[in-house]
N, C-alpha and C positions, 0 to 999 in steps of 0.2 A: 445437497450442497450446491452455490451456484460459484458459477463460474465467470472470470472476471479478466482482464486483458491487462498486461504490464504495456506503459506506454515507450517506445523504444527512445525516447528522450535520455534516460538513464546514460544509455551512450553516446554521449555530447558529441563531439564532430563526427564520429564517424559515420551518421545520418544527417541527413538535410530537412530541415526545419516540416517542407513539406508531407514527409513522410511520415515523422510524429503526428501531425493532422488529419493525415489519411485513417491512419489507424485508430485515432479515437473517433470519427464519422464512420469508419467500416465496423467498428466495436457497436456503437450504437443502433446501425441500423441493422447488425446482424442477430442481436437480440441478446449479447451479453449482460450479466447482472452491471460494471461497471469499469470502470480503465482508471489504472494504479499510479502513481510516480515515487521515483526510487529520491533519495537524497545524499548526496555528497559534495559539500562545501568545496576540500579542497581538491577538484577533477573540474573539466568541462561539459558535466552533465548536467541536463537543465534545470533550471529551478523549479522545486516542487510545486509552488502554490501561483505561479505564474503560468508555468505550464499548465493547470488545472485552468486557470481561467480562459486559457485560448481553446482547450479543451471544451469548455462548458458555453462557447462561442459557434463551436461547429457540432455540437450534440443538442437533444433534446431531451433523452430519459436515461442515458448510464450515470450510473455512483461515480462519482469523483472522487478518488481515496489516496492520503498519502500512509506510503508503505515504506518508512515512517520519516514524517518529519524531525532532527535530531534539536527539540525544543533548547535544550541546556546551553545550544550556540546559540540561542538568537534572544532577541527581549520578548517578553511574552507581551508585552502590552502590543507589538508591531503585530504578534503573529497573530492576537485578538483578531488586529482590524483587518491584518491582509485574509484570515478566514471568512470572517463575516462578508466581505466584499467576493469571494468565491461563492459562499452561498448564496449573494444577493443575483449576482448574473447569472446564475446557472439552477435560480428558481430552486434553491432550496436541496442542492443533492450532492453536500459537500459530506464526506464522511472524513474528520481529521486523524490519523492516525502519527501517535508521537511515540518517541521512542530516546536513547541512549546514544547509541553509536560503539563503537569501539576502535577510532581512526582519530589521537591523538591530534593528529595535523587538519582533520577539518575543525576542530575547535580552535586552533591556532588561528587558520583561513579567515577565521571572524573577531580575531580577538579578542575570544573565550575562555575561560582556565577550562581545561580538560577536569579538573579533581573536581572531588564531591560532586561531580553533576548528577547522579542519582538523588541525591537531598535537595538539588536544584529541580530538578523536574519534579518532585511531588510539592514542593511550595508553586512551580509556574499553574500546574494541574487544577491548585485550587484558586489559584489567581486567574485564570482562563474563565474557571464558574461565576467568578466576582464581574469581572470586565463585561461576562454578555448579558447577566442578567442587566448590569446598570444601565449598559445599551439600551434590553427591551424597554424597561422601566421607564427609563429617559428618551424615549424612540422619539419624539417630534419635541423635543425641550433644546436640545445640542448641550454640550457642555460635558460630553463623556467621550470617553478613547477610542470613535469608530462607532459604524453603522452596526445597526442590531441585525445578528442575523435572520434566515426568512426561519429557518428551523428552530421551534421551541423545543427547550428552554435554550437550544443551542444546539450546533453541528454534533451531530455522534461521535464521543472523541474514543478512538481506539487505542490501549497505552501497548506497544510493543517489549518483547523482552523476554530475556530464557531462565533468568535467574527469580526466585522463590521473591523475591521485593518486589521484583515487576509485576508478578503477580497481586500484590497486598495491593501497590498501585492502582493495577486496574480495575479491582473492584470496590476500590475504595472512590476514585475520582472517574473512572471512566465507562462507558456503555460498550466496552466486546473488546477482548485478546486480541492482538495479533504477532504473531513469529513471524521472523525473517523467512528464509529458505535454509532450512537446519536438514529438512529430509522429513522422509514421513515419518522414520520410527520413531527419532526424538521427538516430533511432535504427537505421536500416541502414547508416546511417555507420558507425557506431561497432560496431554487433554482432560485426566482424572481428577488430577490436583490443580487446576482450574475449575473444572464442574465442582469441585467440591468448597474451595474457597468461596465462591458465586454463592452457592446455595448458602453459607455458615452468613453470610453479608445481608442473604435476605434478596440478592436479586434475581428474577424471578427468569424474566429472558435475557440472555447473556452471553451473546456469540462471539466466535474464534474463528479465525480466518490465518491464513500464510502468503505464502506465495513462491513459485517451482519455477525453473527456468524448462525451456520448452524450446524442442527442435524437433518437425513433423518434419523426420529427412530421416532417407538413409544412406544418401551419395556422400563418398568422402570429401567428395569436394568442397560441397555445403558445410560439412560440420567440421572440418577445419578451417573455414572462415568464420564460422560460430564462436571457434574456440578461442580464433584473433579475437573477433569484439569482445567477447566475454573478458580478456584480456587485460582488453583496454579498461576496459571500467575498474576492476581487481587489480591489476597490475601485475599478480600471478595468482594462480590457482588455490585455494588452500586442497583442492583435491583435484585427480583428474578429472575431465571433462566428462568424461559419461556418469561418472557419479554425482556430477553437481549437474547436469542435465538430463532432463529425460528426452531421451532420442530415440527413433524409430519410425515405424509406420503407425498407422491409425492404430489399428490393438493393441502396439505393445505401448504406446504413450497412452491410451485410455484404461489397459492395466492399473496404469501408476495412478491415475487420477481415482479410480474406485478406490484405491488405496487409502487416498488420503479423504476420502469420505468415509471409510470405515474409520479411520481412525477420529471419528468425531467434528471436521470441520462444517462451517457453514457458509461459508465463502473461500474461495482458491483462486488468487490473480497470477496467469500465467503469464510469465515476461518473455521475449521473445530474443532467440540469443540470432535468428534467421529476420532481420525487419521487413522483409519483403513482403510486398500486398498480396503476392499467391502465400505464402506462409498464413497470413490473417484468413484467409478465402479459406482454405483447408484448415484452418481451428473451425472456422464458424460449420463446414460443410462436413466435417467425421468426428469433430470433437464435442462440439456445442452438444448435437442431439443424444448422443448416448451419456453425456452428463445428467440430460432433463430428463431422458427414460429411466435413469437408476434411481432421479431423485423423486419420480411417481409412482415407480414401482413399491 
């Protein structure tokens, strides 16, 4: 399983521009597989595919992944070109991750109809294939919707989603799963009947990835400020804090992460509910290595 870095963007003001930076350069040079952005229209968290490109400004070699962009708000022909233009600066290492939503008022935020947008994302899914191939095709002719991207035939698109459609989705229009942060055991629910749809499709590699919120603390003091940010983004809890975060020292948060390698993942983007650079410093310094020794073991 590799391990991936949620960029602290998600929580719109209550971090400073500088600090999302910090973090996707200390992601990078720490040796993380890649750094995540969350999406919510209507909050002041930042934008996904913007944030990625400042992102892919100050890195060299992380994935740049959205976890998930909510396609059904936005026009697919825009998000073609704002993708392609991510992969183009950041050399090829945009992994696009779309998804649903389930937050009524951010499709409002855009004046979006909220209904049928699952029927809307699987027509944008095959319209996204349409837009980059004509790109490649047409790469020095002009006269198409945006720059071709650097990755053929097109960015890895990842489709998010918990429900048995998302699934058909993403083996129908996309290259690898991704879940929100449900928890591990719903996500080894399900990891069966993903591997098993994959296989019935015919494809052949087909990876699932999530993503956990993460606090390497055990002062109360820290993870009640955790539990304000977290806060702010959600607005309230759908569970307590310790059950939507994993908190602790090095063992018992590297517990959790075996966890969700057994249960079948091959990517885990840990968001960070503590944004501080000693936080990032002790992912990369107790968390990183014993991830890379389970996954060579």
């Amino acid at each position: 399983m590799k391990l991936g870095v949620g960029l602290p963007g998600y929580l719109g003001g209550a971090v400073g521009a500088a600090t999302v930076l910090d973090w996707a350069r200390g992601a990078d040079s720490a040796g993380f597989h890649g750094v995540a952005v969350h999406d919510r229209p209507c909050h002041d968290a930042w934008d996904p595919l913007t944030t990625l490109a400042a992102a892919a400004a100050v890195t060299e070699r992380v994935r740049l992944a959205t976890t998930v962009v909510l396609a059904p708000a936005y026009d697919e022909g825009l998000l073609a070109r704002q993708a392609a233009v991510v992969d183009q600066v950041s050399g090829g290492r945009l992994d696009l991750g779309v998804g649903l939503g389930a937050r009524a008022e951010d499709y409002r935020a855009l004046g979006r109809p909220f209904e049928r947008r699952g029927v809307r994302l699987s027509a944008q899914l095959g319209r996204l294939h349409e837009l980059w191939a004509s790109a490649v095709e047409h790469e020095r002719e002009g006269g198409v919707a945006g720059p071709a991207p650097v990755q053929r035939p097109h960015p890895p698109l990842w489709v998010g989603g918990y429900a048995d459609a998302a699934i058909g989705r993403a083996v129908r229009f996309g290259d690898g799963y991704l879940f929100g942060a449900p928890g591990v055991e719903a996500i080894a629910a399900k990891v069966p009947a993903i591997r098993e749809a994959a296989e019935r499709a015919g494809r052949g590699r087909f990876p699932i990835g999530a993503l956990a919120y993460v606090a390497l603390s055990t002062d109360p003091a820290e993870l009640a400020e955790g539990e304000r940010l977290l806060k702010h983004y959600y607005g309230s809890l759908r569970k307590p804090f310790p059950q939507m975060v994993h908190c602790g020292d090095a063992a018992e948060v590297g517990e959790a992460l075996d966890a969700y390698r057994r249960a079948g993942l091959d990517v885990l983007y840990l968001f960070p509910v503590l944004p501080s650079p000693a936080q990032l410093e002790r992912w990369a310094e107790e968390l990183l290595p014993r991830v890379a020794a389970t996954a060579s073991s």
